[in-house]
N, CA, C and O atoms as a Tripos MOL2 file, in Angstrom:
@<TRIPOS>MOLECULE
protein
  304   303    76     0     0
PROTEIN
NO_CHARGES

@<TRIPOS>ATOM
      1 N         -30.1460   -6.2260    1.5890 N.3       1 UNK1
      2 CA        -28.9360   -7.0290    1.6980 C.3       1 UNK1
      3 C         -27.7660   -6.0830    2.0070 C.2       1 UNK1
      4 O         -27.4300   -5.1630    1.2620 O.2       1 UNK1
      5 N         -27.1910   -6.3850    3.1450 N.am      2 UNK2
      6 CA        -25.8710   -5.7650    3.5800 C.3       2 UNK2
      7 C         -24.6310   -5.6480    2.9510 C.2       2 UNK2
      8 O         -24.2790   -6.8280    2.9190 O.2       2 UNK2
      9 N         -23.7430   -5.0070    2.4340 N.am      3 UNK3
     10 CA        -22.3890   -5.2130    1.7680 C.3       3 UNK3
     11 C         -21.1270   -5.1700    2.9280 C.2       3 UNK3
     12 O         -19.9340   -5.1800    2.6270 O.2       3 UNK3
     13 N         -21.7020   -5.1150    4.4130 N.am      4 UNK4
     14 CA        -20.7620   -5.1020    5.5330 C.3       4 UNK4
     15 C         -20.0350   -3.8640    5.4370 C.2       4 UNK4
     16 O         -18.8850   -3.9740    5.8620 O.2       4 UNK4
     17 N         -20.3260   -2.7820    5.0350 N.am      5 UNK5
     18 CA        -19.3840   -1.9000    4.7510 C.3       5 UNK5
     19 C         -20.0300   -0.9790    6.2210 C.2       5 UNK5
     20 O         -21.0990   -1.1770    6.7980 O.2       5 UNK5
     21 N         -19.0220   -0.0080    6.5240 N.am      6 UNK6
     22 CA        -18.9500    0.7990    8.0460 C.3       6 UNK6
     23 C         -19.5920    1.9860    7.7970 C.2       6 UNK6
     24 O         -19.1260    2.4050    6.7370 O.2       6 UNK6
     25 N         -20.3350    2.6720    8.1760 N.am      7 UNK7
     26 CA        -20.7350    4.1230    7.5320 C.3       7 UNK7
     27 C         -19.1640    4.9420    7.9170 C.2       7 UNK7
     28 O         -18.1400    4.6200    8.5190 O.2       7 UNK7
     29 N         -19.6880    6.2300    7.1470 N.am      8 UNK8
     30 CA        -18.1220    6.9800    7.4130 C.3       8 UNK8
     31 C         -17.9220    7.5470    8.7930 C.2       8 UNK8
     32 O         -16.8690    7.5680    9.4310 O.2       8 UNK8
     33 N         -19.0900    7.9980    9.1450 N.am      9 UNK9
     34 CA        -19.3970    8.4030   10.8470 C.3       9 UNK9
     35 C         -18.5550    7.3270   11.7440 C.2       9 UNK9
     36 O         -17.8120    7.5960   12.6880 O.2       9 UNK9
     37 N         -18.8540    6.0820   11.2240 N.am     10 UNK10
     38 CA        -17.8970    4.8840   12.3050 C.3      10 UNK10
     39 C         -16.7130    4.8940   12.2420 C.2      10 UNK10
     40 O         -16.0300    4.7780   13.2590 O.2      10 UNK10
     41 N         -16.0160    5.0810   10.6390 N.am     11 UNK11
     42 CA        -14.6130    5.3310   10.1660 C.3      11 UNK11
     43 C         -13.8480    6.3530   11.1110 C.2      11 UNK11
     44 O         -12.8900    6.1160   11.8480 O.2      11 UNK11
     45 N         -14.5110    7.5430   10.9010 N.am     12 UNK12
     46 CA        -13.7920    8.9280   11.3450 C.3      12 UNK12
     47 C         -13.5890    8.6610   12.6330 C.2      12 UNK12
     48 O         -12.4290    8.7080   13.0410 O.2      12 UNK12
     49 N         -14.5390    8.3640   13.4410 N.am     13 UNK13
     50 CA        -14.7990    8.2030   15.0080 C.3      13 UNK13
     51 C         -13.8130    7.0900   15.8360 C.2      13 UNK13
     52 O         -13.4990    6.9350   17.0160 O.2      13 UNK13
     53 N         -13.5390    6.4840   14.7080 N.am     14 UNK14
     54 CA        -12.4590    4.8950   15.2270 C.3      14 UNK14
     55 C         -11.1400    5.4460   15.6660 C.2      14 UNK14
     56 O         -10.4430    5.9890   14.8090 O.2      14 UNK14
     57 N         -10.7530    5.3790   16.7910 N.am     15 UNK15
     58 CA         -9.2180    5.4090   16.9860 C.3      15 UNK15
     59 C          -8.2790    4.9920   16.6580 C.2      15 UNK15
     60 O          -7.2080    5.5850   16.7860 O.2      15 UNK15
     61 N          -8.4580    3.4590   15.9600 N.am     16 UNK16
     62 CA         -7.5210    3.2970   14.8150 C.3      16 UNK16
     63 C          -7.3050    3.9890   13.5970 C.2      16 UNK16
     64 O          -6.2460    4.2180   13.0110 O.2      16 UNK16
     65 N          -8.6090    4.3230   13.2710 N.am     17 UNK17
     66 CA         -8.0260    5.0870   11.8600 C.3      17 UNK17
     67 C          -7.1690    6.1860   11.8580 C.2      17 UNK17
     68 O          -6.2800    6.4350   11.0440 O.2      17 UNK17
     69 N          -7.6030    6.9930   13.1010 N.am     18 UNK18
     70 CA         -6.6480    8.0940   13.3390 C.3      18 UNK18
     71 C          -4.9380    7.7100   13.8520 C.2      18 UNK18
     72 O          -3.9780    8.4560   13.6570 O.2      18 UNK18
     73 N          -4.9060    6.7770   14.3250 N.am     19 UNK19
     74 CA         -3.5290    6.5990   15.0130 C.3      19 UNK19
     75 C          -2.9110    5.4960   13.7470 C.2      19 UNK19
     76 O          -1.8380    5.0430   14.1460 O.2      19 UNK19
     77 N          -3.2390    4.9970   12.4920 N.am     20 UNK20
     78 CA         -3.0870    4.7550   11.8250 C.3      20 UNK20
     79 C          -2.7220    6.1510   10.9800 C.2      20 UNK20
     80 O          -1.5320    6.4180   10.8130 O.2      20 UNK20
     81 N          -3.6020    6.9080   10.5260 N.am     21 UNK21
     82 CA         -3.1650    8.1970    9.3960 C.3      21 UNK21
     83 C          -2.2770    8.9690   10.4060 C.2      21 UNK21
     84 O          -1.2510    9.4390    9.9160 O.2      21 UNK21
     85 N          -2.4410    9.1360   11.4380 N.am     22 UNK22
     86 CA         -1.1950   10.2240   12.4900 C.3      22 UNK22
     87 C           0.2730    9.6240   12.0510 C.2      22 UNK22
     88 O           1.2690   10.3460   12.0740 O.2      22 UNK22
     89 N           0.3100    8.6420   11.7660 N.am     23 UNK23
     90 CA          1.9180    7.9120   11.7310 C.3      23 UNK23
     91 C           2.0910    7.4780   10.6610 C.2      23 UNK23
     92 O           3.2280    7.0230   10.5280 O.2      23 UNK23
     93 N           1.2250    7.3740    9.4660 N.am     24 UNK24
     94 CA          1.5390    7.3210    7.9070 C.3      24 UNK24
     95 C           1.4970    8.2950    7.7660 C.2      24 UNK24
     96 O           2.5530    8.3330    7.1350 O.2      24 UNK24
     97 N           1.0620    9.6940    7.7860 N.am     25 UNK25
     98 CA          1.1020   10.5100    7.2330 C.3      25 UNK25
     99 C           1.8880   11.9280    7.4940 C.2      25 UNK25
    100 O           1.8090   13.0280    6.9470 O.2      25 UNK25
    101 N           2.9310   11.2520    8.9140 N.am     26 UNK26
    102 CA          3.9500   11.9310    9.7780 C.3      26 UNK26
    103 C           5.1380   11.1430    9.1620 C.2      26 UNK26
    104 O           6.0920   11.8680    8.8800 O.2      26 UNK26
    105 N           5.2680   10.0630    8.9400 N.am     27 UNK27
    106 CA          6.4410    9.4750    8.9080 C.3      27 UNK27
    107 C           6.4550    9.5290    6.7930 C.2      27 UNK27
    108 O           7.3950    9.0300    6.1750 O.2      27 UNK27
    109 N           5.5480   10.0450    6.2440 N.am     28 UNK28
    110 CA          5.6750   10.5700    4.9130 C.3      28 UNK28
    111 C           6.2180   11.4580    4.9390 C.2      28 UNK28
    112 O           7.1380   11.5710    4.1290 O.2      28 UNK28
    113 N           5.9520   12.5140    5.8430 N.am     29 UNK29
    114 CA          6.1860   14.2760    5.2180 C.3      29 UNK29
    115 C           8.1690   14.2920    5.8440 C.2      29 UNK29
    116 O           9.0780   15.0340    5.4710 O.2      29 UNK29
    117 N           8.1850   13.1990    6.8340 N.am     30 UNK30
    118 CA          9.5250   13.7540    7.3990 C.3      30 UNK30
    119 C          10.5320   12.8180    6.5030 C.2      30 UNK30
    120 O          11.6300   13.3070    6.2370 O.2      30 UNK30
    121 N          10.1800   11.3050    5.9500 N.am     31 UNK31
    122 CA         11.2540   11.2510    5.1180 C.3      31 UNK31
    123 C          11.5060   11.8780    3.9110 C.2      31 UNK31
    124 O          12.5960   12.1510    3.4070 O.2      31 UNK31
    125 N          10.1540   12.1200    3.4150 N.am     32 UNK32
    126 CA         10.2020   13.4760    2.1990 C.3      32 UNK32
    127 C          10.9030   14.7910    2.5990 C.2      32 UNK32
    128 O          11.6160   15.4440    1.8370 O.2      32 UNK32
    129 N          10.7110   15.0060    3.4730 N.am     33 UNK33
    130 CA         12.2260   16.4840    4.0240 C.3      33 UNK33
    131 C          13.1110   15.7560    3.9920 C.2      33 UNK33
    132 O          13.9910   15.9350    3.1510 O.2      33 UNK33
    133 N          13.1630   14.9350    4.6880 N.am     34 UNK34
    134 CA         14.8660   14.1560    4.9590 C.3      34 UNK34
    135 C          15.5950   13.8720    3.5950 C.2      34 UNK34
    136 O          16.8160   13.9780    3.4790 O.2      34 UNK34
    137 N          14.6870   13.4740    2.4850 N.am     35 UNK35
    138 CA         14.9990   12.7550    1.3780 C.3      35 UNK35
    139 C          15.8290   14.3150    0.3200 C.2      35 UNK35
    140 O          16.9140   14.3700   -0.2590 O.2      35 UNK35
    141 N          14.7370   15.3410    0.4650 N.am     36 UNK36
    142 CA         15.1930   16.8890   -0.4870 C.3      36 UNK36
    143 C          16.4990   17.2700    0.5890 C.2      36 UNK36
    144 O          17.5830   16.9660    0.0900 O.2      36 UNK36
    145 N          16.5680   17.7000    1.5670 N.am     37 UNK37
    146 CA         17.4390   18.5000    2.8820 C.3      37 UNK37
    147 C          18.3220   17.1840    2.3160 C.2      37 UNK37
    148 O          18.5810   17.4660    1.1460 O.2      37 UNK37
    149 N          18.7250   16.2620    2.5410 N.am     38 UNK38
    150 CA         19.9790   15.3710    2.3910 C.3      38 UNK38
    151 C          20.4890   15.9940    0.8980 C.2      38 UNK38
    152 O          21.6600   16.3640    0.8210 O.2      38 UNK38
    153 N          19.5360   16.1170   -0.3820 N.am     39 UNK39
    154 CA         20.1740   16.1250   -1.5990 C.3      39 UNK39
    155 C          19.8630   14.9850   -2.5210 C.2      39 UNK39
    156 O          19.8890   15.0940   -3.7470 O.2      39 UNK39
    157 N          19.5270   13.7310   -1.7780 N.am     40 UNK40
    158 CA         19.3720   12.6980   -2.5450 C.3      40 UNK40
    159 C          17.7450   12.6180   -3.3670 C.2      40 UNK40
    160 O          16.9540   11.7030   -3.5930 O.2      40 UNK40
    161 N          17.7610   13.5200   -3.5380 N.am     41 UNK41
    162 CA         16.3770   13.4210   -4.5980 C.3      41 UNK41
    163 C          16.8820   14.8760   -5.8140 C.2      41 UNK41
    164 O          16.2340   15.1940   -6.8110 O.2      41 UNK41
    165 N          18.1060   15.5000   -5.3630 N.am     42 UNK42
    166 CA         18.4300   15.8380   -7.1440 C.3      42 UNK42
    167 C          19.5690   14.9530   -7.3030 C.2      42 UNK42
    168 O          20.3560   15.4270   -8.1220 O.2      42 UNK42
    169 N          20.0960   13.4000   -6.6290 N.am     43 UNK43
    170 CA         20.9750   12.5590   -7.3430 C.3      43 UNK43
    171 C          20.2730   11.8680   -8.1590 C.2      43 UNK43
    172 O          20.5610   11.6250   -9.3300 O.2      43 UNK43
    173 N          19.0260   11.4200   -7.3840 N.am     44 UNK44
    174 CA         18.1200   10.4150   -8.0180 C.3      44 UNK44
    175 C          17.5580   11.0690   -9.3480 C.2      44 UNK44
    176 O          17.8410   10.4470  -10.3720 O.2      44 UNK44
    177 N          16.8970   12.0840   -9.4810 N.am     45 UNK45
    178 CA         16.3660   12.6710  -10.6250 C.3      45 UNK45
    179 C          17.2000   13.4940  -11.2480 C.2      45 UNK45
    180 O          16.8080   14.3990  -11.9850 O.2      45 UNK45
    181 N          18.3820   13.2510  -11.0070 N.am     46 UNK46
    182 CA         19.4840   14.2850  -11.9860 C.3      46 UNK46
    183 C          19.4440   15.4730  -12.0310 C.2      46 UNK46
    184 O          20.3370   16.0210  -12.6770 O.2      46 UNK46
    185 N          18.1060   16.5620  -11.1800 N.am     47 UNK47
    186 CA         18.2330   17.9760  -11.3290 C.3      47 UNK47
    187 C          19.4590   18.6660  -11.3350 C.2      47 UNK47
    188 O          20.4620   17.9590  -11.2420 O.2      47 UNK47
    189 N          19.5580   19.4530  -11.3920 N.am     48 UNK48
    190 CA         20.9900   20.0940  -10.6740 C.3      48 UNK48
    191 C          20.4950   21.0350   -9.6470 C.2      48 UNK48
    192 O          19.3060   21.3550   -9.6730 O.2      48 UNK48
    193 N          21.2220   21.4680   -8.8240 N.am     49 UNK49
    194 CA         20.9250   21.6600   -6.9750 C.3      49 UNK49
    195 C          21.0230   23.2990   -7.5770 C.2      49 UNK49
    196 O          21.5680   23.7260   -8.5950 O.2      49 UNK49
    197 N          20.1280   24.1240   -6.3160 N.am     50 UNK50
    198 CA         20.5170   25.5360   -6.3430 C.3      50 UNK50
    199 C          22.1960   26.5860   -6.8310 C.2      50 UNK50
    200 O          22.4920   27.4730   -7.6300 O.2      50 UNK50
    201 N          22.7680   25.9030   -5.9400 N.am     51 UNK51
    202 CA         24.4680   26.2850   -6.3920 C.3      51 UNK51
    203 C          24.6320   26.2910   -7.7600 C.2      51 UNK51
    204 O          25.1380   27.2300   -8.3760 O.2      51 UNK51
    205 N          23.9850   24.6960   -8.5370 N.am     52 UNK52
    206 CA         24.4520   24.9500   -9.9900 C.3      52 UNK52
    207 C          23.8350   25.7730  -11.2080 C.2      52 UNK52
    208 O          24.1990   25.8380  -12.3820 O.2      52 UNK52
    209 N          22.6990   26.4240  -10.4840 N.am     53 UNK53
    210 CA         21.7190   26.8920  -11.2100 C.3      53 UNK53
    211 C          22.5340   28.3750  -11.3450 C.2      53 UNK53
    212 O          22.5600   28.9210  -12.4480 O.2      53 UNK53
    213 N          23.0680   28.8800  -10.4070 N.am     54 UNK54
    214 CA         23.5870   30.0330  -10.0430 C.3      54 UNK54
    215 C          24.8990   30.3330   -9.8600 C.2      54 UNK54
    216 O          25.2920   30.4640   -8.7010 O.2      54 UNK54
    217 N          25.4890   30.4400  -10.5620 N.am     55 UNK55
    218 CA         26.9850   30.5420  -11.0410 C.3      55 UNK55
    219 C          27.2770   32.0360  -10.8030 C.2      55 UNK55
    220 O          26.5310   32.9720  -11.0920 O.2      55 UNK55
    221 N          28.5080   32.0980  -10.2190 N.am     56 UNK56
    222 CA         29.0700   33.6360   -9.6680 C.3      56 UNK56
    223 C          29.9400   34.0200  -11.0450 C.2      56 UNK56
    224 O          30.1400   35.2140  -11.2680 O.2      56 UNK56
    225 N          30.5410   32.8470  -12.1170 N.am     57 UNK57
    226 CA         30.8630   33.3970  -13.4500 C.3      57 UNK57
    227 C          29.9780   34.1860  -14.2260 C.2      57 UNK57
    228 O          30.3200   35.2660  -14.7080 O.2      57 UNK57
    229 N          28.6490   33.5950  -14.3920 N.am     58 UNK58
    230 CA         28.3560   34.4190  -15.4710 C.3      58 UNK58
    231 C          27.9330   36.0400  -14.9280 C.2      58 UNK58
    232 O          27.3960   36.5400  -13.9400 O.2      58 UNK58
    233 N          28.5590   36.5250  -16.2910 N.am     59 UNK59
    234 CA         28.9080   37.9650  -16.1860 C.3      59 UNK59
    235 C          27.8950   38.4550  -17.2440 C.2      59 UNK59
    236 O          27.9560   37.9280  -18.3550 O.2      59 UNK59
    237 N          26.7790   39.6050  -16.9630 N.am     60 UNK60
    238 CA         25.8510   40.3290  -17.4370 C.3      60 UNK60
    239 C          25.8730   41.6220  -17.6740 C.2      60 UNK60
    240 O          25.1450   42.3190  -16.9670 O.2      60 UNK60
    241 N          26.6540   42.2330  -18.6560 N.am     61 UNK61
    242 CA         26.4020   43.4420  -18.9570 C.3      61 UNK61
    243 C          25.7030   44.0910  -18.8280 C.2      61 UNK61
    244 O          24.6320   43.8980  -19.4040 O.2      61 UNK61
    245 N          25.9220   45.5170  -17.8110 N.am     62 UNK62
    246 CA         25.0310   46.8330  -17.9680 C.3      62 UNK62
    247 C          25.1770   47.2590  -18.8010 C.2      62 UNK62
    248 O          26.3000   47.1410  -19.2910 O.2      62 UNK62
    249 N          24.0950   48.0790  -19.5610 N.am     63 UNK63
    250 CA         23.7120   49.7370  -20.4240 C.3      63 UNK63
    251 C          23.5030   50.3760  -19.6930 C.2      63 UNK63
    252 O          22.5830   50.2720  -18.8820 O.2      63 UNK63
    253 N          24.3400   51.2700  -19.7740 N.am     64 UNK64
    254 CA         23.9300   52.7620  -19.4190 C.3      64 UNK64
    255 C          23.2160   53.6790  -19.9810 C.2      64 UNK64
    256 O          22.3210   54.3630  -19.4830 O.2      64 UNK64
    257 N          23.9050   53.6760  -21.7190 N.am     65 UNK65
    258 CA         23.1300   54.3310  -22.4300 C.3      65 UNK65
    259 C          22.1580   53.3780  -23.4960 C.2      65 UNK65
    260 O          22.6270   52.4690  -24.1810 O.2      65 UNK65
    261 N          20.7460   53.7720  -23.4870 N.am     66 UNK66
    262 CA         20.5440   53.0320  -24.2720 C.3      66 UNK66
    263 C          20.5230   52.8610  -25.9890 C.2      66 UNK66
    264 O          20.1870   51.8980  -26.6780 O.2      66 UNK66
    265 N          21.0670   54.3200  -26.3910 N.am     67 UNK67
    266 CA         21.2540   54.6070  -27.8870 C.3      67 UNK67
    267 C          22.6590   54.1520  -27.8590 C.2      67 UNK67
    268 O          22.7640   53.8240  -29.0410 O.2      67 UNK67
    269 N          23.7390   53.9200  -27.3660 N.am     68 UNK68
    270 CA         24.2490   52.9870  -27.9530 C.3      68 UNK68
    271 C          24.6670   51.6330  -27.0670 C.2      68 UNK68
    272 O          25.7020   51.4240  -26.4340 O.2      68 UNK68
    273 N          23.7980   51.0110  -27.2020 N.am     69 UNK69
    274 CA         23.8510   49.8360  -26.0110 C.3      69 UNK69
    275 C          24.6430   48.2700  -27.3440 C.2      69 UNK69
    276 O          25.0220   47.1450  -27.0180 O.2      69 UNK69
    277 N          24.6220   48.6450  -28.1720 N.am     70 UNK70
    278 CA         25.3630   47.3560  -28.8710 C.3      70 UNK70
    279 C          26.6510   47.9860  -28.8520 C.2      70 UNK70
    280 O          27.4410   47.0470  -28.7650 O.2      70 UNK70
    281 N          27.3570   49.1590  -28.8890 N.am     71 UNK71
    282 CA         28.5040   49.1880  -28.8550 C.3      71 UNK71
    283 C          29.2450   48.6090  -27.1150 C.2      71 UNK71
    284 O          30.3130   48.0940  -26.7850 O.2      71 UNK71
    285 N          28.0810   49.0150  -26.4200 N.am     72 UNK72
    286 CA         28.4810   48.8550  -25.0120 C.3      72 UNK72
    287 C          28.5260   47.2250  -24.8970 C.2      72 UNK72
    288 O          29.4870   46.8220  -24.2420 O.2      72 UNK72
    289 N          27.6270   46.1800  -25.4360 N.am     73 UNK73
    290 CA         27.7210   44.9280  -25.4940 C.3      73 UNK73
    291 C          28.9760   44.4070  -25.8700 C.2      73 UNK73
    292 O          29.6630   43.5430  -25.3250 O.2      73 UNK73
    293 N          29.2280   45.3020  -27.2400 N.am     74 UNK74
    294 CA         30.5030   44.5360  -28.0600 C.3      74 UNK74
    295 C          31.5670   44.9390  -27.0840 C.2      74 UNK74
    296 O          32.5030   44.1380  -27.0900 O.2      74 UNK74
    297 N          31.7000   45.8770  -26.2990 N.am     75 UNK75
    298 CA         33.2120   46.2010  -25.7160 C.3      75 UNK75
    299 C          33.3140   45.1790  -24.6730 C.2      75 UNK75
    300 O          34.4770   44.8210  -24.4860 O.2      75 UNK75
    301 N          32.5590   44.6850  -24.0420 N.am     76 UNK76
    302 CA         32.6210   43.7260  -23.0340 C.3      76 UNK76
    303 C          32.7310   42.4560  -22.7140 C.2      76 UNK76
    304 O          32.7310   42.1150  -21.5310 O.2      76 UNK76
@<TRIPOS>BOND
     1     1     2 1
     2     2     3 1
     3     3     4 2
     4     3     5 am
     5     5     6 1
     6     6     7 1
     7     7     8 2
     8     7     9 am
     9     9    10 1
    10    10    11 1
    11    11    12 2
    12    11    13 am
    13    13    14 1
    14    14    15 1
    15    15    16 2
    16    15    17 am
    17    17    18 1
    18    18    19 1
    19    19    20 2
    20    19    21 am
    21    21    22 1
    22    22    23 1
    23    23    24 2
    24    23    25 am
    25    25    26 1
    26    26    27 1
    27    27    28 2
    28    27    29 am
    29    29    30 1
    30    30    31 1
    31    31    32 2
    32    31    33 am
    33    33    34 1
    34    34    35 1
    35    35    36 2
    36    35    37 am
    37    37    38 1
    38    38    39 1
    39    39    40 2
    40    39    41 am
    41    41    42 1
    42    42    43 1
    43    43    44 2
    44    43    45 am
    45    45    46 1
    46    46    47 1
    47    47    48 2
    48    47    49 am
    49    49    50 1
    50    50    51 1
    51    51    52 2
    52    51    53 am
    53    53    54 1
    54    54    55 1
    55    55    56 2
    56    55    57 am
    57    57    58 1
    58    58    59 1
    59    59    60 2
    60    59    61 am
    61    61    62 1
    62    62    63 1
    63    63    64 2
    64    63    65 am
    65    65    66 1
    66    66    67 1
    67    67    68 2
    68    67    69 am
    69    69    70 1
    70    70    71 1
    71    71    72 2
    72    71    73 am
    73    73    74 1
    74    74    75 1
    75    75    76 2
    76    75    77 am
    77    77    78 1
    78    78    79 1
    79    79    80 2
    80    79    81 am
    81    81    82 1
    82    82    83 1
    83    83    84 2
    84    83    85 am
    85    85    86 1
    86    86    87 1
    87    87    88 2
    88    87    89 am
    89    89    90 1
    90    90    91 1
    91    91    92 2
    92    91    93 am
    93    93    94 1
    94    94    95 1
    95    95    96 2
    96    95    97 am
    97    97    98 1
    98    98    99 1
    99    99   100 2
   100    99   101 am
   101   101   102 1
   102   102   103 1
   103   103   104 2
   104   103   105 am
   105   105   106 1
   106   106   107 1
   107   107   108 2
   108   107   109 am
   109   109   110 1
   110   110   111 1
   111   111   112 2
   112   111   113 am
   113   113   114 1
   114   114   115 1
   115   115   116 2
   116   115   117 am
   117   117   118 1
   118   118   119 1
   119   119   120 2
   120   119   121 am
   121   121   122 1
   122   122   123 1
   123   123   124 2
   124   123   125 am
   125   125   126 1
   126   126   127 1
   127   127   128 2
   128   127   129 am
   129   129   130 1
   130   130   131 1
   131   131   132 2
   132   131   133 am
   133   133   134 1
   134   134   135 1
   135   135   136 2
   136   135   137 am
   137   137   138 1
   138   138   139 1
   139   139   140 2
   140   139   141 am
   141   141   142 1
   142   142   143 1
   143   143   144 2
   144   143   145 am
   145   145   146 1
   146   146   147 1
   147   147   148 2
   148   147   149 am
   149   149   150 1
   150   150   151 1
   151   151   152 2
   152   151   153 am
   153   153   154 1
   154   154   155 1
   155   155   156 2
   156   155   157 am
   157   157   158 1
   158   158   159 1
   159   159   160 2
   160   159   161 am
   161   161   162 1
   162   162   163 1
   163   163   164 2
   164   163   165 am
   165   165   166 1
   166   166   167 1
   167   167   168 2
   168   167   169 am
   169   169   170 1
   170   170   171 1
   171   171   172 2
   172   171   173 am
   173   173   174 1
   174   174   175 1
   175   175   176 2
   176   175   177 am
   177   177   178 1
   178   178   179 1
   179   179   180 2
   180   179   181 am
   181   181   182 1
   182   182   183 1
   183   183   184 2
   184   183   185 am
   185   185   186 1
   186   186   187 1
   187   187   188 2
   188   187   189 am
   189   189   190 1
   190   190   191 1
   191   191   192 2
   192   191   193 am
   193   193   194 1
   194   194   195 1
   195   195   196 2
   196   195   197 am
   197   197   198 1
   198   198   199 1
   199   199   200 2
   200   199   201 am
   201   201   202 1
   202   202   203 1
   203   203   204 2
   204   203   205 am
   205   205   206 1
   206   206   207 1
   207   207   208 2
   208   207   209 am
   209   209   210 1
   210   210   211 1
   211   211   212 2
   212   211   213 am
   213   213   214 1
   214   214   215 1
   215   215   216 2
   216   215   217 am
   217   217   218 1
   218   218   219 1
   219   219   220 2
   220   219   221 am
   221   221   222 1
   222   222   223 1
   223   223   224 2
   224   223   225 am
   225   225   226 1
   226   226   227 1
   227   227   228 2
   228   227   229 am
   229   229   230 1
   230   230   231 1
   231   231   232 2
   232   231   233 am
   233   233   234 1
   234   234   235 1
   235   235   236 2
   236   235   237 am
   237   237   238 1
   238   238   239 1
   239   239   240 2
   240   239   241 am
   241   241   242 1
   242   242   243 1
   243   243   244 2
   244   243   245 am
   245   245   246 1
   246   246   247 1
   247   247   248 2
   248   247   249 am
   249   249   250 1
   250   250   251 1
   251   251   252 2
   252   251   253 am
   253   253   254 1
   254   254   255 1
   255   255   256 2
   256   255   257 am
   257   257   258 1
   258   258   259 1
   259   259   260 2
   260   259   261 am
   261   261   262 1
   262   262   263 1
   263   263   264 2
   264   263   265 am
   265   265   266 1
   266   266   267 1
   267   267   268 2
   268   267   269 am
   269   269   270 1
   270   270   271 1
   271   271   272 2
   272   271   273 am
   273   273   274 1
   274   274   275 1
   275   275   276 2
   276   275   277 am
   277   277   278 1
   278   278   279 1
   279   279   280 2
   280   279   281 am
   281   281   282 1
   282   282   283 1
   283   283   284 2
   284   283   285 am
   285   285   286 1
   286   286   287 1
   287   287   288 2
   288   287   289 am
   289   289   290 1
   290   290   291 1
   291   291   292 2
   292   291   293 am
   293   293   294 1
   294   294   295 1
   295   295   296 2
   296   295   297 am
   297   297   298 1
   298   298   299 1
   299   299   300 2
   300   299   301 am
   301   301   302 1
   302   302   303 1
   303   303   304 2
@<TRIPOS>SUBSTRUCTURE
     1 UNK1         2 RESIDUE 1 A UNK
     2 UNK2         6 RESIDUE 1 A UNK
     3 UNK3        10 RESIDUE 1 A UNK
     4 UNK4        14 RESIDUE 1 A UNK
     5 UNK5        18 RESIDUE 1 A UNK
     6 UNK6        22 RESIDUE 1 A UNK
     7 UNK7        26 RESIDUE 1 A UNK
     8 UNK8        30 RESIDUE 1 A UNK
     9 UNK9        34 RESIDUE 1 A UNK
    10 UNK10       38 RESIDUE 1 A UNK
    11 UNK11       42 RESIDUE 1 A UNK
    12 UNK12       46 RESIDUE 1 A UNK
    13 UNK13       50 RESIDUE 1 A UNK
    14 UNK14       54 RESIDUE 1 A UNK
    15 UNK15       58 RESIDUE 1 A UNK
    16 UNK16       62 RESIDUE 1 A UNK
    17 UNK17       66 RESIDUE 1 A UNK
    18 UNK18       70 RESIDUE 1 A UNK
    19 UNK19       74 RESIDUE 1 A UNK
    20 UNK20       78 RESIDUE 1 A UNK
    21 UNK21       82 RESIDUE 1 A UNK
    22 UNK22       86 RESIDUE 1 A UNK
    23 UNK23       90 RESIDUE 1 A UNK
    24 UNK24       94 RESIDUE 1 A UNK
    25 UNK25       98 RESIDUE 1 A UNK
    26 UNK26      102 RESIDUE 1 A UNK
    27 UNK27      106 RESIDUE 1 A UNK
    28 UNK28      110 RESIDUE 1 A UNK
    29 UNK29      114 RESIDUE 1 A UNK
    30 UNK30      118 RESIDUE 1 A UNK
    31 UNK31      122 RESIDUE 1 A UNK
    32 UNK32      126 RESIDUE 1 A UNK
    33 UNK33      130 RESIDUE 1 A UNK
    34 UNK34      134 RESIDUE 1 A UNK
    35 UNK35      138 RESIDUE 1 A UNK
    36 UNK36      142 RESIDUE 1 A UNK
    37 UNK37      146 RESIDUE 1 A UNK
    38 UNK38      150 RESIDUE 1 A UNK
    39 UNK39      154 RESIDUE 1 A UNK
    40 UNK40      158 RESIDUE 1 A UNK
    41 UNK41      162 RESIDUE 1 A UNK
    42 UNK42      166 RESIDUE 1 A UNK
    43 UNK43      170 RESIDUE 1 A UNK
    44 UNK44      174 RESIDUE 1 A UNK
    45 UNK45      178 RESIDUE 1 A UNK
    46 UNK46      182 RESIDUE 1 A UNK
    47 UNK47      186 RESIDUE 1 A UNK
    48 UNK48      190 RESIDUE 1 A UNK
    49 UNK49      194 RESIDUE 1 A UNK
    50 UNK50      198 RESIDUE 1 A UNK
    51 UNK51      202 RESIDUE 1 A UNK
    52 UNK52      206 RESIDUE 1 A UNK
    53 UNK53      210 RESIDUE 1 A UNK
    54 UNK54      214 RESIDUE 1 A UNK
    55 UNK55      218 RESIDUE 1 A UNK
    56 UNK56      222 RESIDUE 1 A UNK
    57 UNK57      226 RESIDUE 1 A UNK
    58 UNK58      230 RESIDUE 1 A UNK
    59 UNK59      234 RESIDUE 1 A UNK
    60 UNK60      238 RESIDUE 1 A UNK
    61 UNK61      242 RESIDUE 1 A UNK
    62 UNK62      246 RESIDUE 1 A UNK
    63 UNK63      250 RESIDUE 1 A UNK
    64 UNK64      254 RESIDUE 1 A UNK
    65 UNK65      258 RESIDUE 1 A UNK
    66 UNK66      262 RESIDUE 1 A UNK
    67 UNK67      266 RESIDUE 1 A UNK
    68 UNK68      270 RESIDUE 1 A UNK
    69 UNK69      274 RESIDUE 1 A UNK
    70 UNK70      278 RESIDUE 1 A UNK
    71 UNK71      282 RESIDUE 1 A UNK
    72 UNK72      286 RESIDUE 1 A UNK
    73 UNK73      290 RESIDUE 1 A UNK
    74 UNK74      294 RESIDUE 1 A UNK
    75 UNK75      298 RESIDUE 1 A UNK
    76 UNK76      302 RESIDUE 1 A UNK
């Protein structure tokens, strides 16, 4: 008894299936760039964007020396 189903050999070989996945799976990857490159996917998920991750304020003390590197912390 048959279940009508296609072997996969017929699937792969069909020109629809391919010109079907060529254009779902082209018109995925480019609104997914379009969607990150615009920005609107850290509005939607609230991340915060590269710029805010990386702040030109914060200020990181060098040691020079390391026997007394807490006095060098505290002066700064």
């Amino acid at each position: 008894m048959s279940t009508g189903e296609r072997p996969i050999s017929l699937v792969l070989s069909d020109f629809r299936f391919w010109v079907i996945h060529v254009v779902t799976i082209t018109s995925l990857f480019l609104s997914g760039g379009i969607i990150v490159i615009s920005g609107l996917a850290y509005k939607i998920f609230g991340s915060p964007t590269l710029s805010q991750f990386f702040q030109d304020s914060a200020q990181i003390p060098i040691i020079t020396d390391r026997y007394s590197a807490l006095s060098e912390i505290e002066d700064s």
